[in-house]
C-alpha positions in Angstrom: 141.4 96.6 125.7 141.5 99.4 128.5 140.0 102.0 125.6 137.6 102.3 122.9 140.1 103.8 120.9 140.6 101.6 117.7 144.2 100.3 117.1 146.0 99.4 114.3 148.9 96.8 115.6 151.6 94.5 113.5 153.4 92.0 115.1 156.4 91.7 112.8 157.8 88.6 113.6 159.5 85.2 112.3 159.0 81.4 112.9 160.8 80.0 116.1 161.2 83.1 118.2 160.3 82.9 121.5 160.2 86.3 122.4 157.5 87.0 119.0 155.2 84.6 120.9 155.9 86.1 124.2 154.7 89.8 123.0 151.7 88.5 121.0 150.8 86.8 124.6 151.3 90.3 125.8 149.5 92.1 123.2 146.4 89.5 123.4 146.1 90.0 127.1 145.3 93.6 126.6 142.6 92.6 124.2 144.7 93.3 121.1 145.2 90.9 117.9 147.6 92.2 116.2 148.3 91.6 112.0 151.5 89.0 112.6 154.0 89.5 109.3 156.6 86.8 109.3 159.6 89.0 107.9 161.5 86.3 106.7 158.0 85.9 103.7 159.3 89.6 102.7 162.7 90.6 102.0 162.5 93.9 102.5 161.2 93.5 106.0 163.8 90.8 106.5 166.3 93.5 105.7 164.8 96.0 107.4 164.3 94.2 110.7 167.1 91.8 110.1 167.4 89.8 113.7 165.6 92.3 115.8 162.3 90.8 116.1 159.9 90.9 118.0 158.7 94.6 116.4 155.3 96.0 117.3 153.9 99.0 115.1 150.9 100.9 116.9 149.2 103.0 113.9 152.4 103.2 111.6 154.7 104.2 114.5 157.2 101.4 115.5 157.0 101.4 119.6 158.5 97.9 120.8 161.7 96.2 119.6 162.2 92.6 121.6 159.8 92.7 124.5 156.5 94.6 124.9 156.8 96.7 127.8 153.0 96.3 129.4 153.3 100.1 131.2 154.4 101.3 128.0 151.6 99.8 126.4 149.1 100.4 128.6 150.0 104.4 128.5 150.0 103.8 124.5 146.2 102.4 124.6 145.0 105.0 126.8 146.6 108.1 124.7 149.1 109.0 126.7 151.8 108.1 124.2 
C-alpha cells in the first residue's frame, strides 16, 4: 500500500464475474486484500446489490460499483477522499 494508514476493504462479489476478479487484481496491486463476500451466500446482500457487483466498501463507506478506479483509489489510500 502507498500509506500506513490501516484499511478496512470488502470486496462484495459473486462467482463467475469477471469484473469481481478484475478489481480484486486491482485492489491487490495496491497492497490491499480485501474481505471477499460472495452476495449470492447472503440474501440480503443479494438484494441489496442485486446484479451490480463488483462493490468495494473502504471503512463502511461504499466507494466503487463495477470497476475500481486506480486514481480514485489511490487518492482514497492516501486520505484525500
Amino acid at each position: 500500500m502507498e500509506s500506513n494508514r490501516s484499511l478496512n476493504v470488502v470486496l462484495y462479489t459473486r462467482d463467475g464475474c469477471h469484473l469481481c476478479e478484475e478489481a480484486q487484481e486491482v485492489l491487490r496491486g495496491f497492497g490491499i486484500s480485501p474481505s471477499v463476500v460472495d452476495i449470492d451466500a447472503d440474501l440480503n446482500l443479494h438484494e441489496r446489490f442485486g446484479v451490480c457487483v463488483p462493490v468495494v466498501e473502504i471503512d463502511g463507506q461504499i466507494r466503487f460499483r463495477g470497476r475500481v478506479e486506480p486514481k480514485l483509489l489511490r487518492r482514497i489510500i492516501r486520505g484525500g477522499q
